[in-house]
Structures are given as structure tokens and as C-alpha cells.
N, C-alpha and C positions, 0 to 999 in steps of 0.2 A: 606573741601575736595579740594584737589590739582587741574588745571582747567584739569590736564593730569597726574591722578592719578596712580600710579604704578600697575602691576600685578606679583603677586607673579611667577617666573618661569617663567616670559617672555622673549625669547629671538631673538623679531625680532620687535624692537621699532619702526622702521620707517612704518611697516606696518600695526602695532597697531594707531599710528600716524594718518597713512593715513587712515583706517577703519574709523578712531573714525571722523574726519573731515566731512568725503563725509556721514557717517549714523547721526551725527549732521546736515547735510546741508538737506538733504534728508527727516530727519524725522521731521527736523522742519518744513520745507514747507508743508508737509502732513500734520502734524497737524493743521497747520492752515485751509488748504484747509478743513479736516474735520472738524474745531468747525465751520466754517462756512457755508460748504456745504447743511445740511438740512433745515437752514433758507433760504439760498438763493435755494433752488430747493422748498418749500413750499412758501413763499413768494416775490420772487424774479422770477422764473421762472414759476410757478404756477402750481407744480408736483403734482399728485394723490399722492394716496400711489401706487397704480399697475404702475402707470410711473416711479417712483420713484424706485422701484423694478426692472424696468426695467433694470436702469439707472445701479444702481448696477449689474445688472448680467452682462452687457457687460463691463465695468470698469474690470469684472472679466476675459474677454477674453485674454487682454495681459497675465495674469499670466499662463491662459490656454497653451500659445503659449511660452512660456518660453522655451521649446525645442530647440528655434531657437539660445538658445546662442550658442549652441555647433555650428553650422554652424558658427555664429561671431567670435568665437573663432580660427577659421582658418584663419581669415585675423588680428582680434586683438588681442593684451594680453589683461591676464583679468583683470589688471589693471586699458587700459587705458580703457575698457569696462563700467566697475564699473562709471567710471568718466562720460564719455560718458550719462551714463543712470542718474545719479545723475543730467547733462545737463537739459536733457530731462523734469524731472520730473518739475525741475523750471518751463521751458516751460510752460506746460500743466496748469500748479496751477496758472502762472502770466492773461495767459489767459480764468481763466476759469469764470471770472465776464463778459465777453466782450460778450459773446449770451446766453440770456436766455432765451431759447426755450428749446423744448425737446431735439431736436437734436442737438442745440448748445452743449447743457450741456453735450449730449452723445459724439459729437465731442473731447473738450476739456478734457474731463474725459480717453479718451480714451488715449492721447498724457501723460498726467500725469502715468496714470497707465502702459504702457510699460516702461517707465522709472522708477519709482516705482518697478514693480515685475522686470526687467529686474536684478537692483541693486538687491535687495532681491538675486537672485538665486549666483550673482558674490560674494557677498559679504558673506553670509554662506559657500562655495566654497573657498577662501582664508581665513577663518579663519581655518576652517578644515584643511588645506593643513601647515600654515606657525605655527602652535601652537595645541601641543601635547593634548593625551586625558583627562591631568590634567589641564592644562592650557585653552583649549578651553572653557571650562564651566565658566572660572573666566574670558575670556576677552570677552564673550557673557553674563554674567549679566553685567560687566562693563558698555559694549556698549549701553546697554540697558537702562540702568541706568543715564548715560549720558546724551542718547536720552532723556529721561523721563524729566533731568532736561531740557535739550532743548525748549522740548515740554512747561516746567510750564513757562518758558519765552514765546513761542508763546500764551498761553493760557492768561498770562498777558497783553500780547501787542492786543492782538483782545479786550480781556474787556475793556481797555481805547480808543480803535480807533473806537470800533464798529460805536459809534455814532457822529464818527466826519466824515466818510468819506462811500463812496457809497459802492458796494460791486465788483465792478469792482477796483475799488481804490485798497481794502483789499487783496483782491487775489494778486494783484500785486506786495505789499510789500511782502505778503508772500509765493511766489514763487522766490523771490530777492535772498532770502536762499540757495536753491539750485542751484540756478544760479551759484554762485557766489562759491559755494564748487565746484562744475562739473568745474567750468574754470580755479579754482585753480590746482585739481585736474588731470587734462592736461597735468600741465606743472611738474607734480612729476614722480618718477618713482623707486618705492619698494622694486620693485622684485628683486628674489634671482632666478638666472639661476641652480643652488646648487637642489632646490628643483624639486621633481618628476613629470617625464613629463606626462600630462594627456591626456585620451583619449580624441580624437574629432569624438565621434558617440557615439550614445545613446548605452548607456546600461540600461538593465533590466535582474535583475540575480533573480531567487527565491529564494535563501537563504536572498537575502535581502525583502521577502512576507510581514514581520512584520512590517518595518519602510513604506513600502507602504501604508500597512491597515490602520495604527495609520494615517500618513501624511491626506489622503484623508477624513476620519472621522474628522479632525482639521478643514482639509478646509471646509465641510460644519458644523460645529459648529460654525466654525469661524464667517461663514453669517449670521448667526442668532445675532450673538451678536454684530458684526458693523454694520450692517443694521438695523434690527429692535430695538436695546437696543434704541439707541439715537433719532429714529424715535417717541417709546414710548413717549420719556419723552417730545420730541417738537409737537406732535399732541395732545396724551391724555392728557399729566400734563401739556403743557403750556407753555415751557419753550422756552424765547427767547435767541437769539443771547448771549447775557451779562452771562445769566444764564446759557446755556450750556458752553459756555467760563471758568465759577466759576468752573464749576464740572469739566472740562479739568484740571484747576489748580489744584483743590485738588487730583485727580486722580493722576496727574504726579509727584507732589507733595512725592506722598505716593510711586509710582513706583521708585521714585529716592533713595531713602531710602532702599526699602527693594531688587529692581532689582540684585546687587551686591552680598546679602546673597545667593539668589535665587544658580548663580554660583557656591557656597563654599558648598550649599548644596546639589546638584547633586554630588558633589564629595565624601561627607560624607556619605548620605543617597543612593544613587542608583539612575537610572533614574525609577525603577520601582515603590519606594515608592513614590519618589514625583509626580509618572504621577498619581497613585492609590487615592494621597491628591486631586489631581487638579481635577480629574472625580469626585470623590465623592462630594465635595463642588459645581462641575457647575451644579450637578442633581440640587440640591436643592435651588441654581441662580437661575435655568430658570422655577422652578418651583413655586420661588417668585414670577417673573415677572406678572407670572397669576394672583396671588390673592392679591397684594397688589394695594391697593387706594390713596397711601402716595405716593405725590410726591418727599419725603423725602429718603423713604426707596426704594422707583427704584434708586433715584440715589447712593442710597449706594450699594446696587446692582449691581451697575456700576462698582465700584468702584470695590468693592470686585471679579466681574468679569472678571475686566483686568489685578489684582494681579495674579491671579490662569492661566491668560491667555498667562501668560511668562513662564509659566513650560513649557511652550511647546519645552524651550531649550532642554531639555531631551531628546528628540527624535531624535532631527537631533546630540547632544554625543554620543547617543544607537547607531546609524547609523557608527559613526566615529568607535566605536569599534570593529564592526566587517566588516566595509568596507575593501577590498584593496584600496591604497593610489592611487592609478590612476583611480580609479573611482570615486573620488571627484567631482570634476567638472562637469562632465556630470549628476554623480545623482545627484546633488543637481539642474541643470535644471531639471533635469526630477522630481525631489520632488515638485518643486513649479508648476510645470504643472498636476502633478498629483494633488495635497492639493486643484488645483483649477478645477477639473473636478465636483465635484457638486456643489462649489461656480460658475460656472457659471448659474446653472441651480436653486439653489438655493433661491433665493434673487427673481427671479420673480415669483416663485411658491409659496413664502413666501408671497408676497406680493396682490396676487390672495387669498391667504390665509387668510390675514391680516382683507381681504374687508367679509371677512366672521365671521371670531371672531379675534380678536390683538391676543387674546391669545392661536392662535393654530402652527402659529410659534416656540412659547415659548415650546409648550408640544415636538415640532420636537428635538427640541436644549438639553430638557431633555433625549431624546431616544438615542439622540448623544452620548450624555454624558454617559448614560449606557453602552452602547457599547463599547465606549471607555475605560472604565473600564475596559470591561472582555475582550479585548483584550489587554490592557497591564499587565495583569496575565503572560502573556507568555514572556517577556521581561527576565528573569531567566533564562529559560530553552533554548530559544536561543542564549542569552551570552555565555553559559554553552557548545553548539554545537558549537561554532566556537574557543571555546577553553577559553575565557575568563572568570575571576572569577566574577559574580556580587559584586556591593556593601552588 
């Protein structure tokens, strides 16, 4: 595979370019910061599970507050934004070995995670806008895919250093990542004056009701399964630093692979069947989770759960097709503000939970997942009202 593989139908390289750099720089740092985040918050800062829960639902506040791009928006473009937050996230991830306290760890988590979701909402936001409703599904598995390889690079480079160096050390080198894409990042400039000018105030239209319900149903599925999956496998099965690093690699491994098809098949199949595949496989994920003793088969569980965890492209294409083109930008802050209104509440109710049975988290994550089903049933009939043919 090429290091800056083609997309069929692309027709704004430099901005493909730029995505793919600052979501390389971005997502490798995150991954590092998570394969090592639950060792160093259990044994390195010496988290419960309900602190730990905690720790997680405020992590989830920046995304809550994602609103505030559209205010940033008015003094920056959303290029150099994107960059800006891709900055940030270095930041946050270089310093997050440096206090291991509760509130250290809340501190630094926090400085991560606004640059994190900040990029997140910039960066869905210009893909949307610079590449069409064919094209956006094939350069969002790309991207993806990319990341994913990114990521089997960071998930290699934590198994060989784990044990050479402290955990303050580790976070440092990998936060170096995004540093280093944000400062490049600075000094480029992508934009096409050509493209439609976007609102700067939120909007919320009801005809878009449906990509709302699905988004905020994602975001609290989503808690369950970055919080608690990896919590599972490093308190109950045991698994240290090296070992969750192995399953990162094979994870990423396997997303690098299929990420790419993922795009080609939103195009072929619809966003409705492949959301209908992804619900019905995480019932029966999350419902593993409960009865399985095999530290084996959680982790393939894992695995299998972050495959089915990229359909979630489909929803914010559904959204591109029947959005108007000036409300890009502001929905998509407002979708990752929304997606995180029960991740924030989420993670520490899970975790109050947790201290009760591990496995009633998991039955939440299954009801999600239903849910989620019978509301993307209607993904047809709404295409169909705004005029568009489904696949």
C-alpha cells in the first residue's frame, strides 16, 4: 500500500493530504496515550474502578463542549483550527505521565481531550464540505485505515519501550506525534475560498431528528466499549501494559485492512444495511462480554468490536445526504456535542455499576445496541423525504 494511497474520485489532494497528516498525528498519539492509559491510572496512579469512571466521564466534557467551535470559527479557519487542536492534543498526552493523582490525571486528560474532540468535530466538518457523497465514504475508511496503520506502529513501539522506560517518559514520546503534525500543520494552508461559506451559529433543524438519535445512542455505546472493554481485560484477565499493547497491534492490524473496504461498502450497500450489520453483531459483543472466562475470547471481542465500531462512518454520510451544504460545520460541532451528552454521564454511572456486577455495564451496551437498531430502520424512509434514492 502506497504511504498516500489514491482515492477514487478525489478531487482536492492537498486537503486529503492535510487530513491524512494532522489524523495520523492525532490518532497516533491517542493511541498511545490509551494502550497505556489503564496501567498507568491502576498502577501508576492508583485509580478504583469508580475513580477511574470518573476520570472518563470528564475526559468526556471537552467533547460535550464542542459547540464552541462555531464561536472559534469566527476568528479562525477551520484549517488552521483543526491544527491548533491536533497542537493541543500533543500537549495533553506529553504531559499526562507527569501527576499521578486523581486529579493530576483529570488535569492532563482534560488538555488531551479538547484537542482530541475539538479535531474530531474540524476534521468530519472538512471532509464533508471539500469531497462529494461518493467520495467522502472512500476518503473516511481511508483515513481510517491509515490511522489504524498508524496506530499498529504506536502499539509496536509501546511493546518494545514499555519496559525500558517510566510512564512519564512514554507519554512523552507519544504525545511527540502530535506535536509535531499540529506545528507542521501551522504553517500549510488547503483551503479552497471556491467552497461554501458556512454558518457560524448553531444550528438544530428537525428534519435532521434521525442523525441526532443515532449520534447520541453511538456516543453512549461508545462508553461502554472504550471504558469498560479495556478496563475488563487489565483488572479481571490480567492483562499488563505489553499485553494490551499486543491486542492494540493486532486490532489495528486488522482495522488497517478492512477500514478502506468499510468506505466502498457504504457506497454499495447503503448506510442503512451496514448500520443494521454493526447493531446486530455489538448485541451479541456486549453480550459476550458477560459470560465469557477466556481471557482469549474478550480480547477477540475487542477486536471484533472496534471492526463493527467504524460503521459508524455511515451516519455522519446519511447526515451529508440530506444536510444543506452550509450546515456542515456547525452540525458536525453540534454532532460531537451531542454523541457526548450521555458519554459524559455514562462512564461514571458505568463505573458505580461496575462496583456492583462488571457485567452490568455490558447488558447497558447491549440495550444500546438494540436501540440502535430499530432506529436505523428509518434511515430509508428519511432519504426517501428529502428526496434522495437509498442504496
Amino acid at each position: 500500500m502506497p504511504l498516500i494511497p489514491a482515492v477514487p474520485g478525489l478531487a482536492d489532494r492537498r486537503m486529503y493530504v492535510f487530513l491524512l497528516l494532522l489524523t495520523l498525528g492525532s490518532g497516533m498519539s491517542f493511541q498511545g496515550w490509551n494502550t497505556l492509559y489503564t496501567n498507568f491510572a491502576v498502577h501508576g496512579a492508583g485509580l478504583s474502578g469508580a475513580e477511574n469512571g470518573l476520570v472518563q466521564s470528564i475526559r468526556e466534557v471537552p467533547g460535550l463542549l464542542t459547540f464552541g467551535v462555531i464561536p472559534l470559527l469566527l476568528l479562525l479557519r477551520e484549517h488552521r483550527l483543526a491544527a491548533l487542536a491536533v497542537l493541543v492534543t500533543g500537549v495533553g498526552v506529553m504531559t499526562a505521565g507527569l501527576l499521578p493523582t486523581l486529579w493530576g490525571v483529570v488535569a492532563t486528560t482534560l488538555v488531551m481531550s479538547f484537542g482530541f474532540h475539538y479535531f474530531e468535530a474540524v476534521n468530519q466538518s472538512l471532509i464533508l464540505q471539500y469531497f462529494d457523497v461518493r467520495t467522502a465514504p472512500l476518503v473516511m475508511g481511508r483515513l481510517r485505515g491509515l490511522a489504524a496503520g498508524g496506530n499498529l506502529v504506536m502499539g509496536a513501539l509501546v511493546y518494545v519501550l514499555a519496559d525500558l522506560f517510566a510512564f512519564s517518559t512514554l507519554f512523552c514520546i507519544m504525545g511527540a506525534f502530535a506535536t509535531i503534525a499540529g506545528a507542521w500543520a501551522l504553517t500549510r494552508d488547503p483551503s479552497d475560498p471556491a467552497r461554501p461559506a458556512q454558518r457560524r451559529s448553531m444550528v438544530l433543524r428537525r428534519r435532521y431528528w434521525l442523525f441526532y438519535l443515532l449520534t447520541i445512542l453511538a456516543g453512549a455505546r461508545r462508553q461502554i466499549f472504550t471504558v469498560f472493554s479495556v478496563f475488563l481485560l487489565v483488572e479481571h484477565f490480567g492483562y499488563g501494559v505489553r499485553e494490551v499493547a499486543l491486542l492494540f497491534i493486532v486490532n489495528n492490524a486488522v482495522n488497517w485492512f478492512l477500514n478502506p473496504l468499510i468506505g466502498r461498502a457504504v457506497n454499495r450497500f447503503g448506510e442503512q444495511h451496514l448500520l443494521t450489520v454493526e447493531y446486530s453483531v455489538l448485541v451479541l459483543v456486549f453480550l459476550g462480554y458477560t459470560v465469557t472466562d477466556s481471557p482469549l475470547v474478550a480480547a477477540f471481542l475487542y477486536v471484533v468490536d472496534h471492526i463493527f465500531f467504524n460503521f459508524a462512518i455511515a451516519i455522519r454520510t446519511f447526515f451529508q445526504k440530506i444536510a444543506d451544504p452550509a450546515d456542515i460545520a456547525p452540525s458536525m460541532a453540534m454532532s460531537v456535542a451531542i454523541n457526548h451528552i450521555a458519554a459524559v454521564v455514562m462512564p461514571v454511572c458505568g463505573g458505580m455499576l461496575w462496583m456492583l456486577d462488571y457485567r452490568i455495564p455490558f447488558y447497558v451496551g447491549a440495550g444500546l445496541a438494540v436501540a440502535s437498531l430499530l432506529a436505523t430502520q428509518r434511515i430509508g424512509a428519511e432519504l426517501r423525504l428529502q428526496g434522495v434514492k437509498p442504496c
